[in-house]
C-alpha positions in Angstrom: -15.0 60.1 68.5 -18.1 58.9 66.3 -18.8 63.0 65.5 -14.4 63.2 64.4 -15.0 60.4 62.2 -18.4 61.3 59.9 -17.0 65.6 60.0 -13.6 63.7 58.2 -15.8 61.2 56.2 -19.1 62.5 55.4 -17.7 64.8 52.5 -16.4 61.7 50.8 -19.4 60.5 50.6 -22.0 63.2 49.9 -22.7 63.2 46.0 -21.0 60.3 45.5 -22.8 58.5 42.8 -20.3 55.1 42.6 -23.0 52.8 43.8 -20.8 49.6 44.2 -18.2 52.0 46.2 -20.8 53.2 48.3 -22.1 49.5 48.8 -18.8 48.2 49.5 -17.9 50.3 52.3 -21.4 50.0 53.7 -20.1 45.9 53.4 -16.4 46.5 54.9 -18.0 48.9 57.6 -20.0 46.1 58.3 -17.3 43.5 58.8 -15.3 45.6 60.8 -17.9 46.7 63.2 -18.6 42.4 63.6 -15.0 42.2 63.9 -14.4 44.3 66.8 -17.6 43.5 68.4 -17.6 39.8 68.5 -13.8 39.1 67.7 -11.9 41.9 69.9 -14.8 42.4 72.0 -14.3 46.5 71.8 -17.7 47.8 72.2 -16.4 51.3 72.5 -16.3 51.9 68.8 -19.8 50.9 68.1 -21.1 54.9 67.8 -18.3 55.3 65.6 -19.4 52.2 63.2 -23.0 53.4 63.3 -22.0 56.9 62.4 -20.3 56.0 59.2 -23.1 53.6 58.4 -25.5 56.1 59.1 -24.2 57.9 56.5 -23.5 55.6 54.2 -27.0 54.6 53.6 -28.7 58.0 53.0 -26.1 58.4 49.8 -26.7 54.6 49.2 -30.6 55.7 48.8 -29.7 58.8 46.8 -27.4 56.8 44.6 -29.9 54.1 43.6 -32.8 56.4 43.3 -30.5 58.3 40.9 -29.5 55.0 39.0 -33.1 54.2 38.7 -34.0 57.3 37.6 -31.2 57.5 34.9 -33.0 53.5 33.5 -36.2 54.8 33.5 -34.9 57.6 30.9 -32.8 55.0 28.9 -36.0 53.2 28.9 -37.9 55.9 27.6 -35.5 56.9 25.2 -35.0 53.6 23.7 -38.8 53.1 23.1 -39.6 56.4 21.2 -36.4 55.1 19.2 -37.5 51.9 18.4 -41.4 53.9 18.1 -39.7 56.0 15.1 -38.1 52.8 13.8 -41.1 51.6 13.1 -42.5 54.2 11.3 -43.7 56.4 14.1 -47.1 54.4 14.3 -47.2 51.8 11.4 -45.7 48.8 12.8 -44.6 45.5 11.4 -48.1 44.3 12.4 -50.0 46.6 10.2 -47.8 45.8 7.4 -48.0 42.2 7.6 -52.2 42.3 8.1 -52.8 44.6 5.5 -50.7 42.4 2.7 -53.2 39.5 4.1 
């Protein structure tokens, strides 16, 4: 059953870049699994909870790595902006000490 399940659910999630999508049904996954372990007490479906969750978090990885990635270039980017704002090398600072 756990092998039906991530062959109809894995290509849903593979290259999917929504991060808080991703996360969520990592969460609701979670809760479910809880719910029919403790709650229902069906044990039967835990390969099937640990196959989705087992794929959830490789593209949870990917995701974040990507995000992170992506705010390292914004970072980047807005620095050698605000670097040519300033003159490309003569910052306020040497203004304001060579006026003194």
């Amino acid at each position: 059953a756990a092998a039906i399940g991530s062959a109809h659910f894995s290509p849903f999630v593979s290259g999917n870049k929504d991060i808080g999508g991703l996360l969520s049904l990592f969460r609701m996954t979670l809760i479910f699994r809880a719910q029919m372990i403790h709650v229902r007490q069906l044990h039967i479906l835990e390969p099937y909870y640990h196959s989705i969750l087992s794929i959830l978090w490789p593209a949870i990885h990917t995701a974040l790595e990507d995000h992170v990635r992506s705010l390292r270039v914004c970072g980047s980017l807005a620095a050698d902006r605000i670097h040519a704002l300033n003159g490309g090398g003569n910052s306020s600072r040497n203004t304001n000490t060579a006026r003194a």
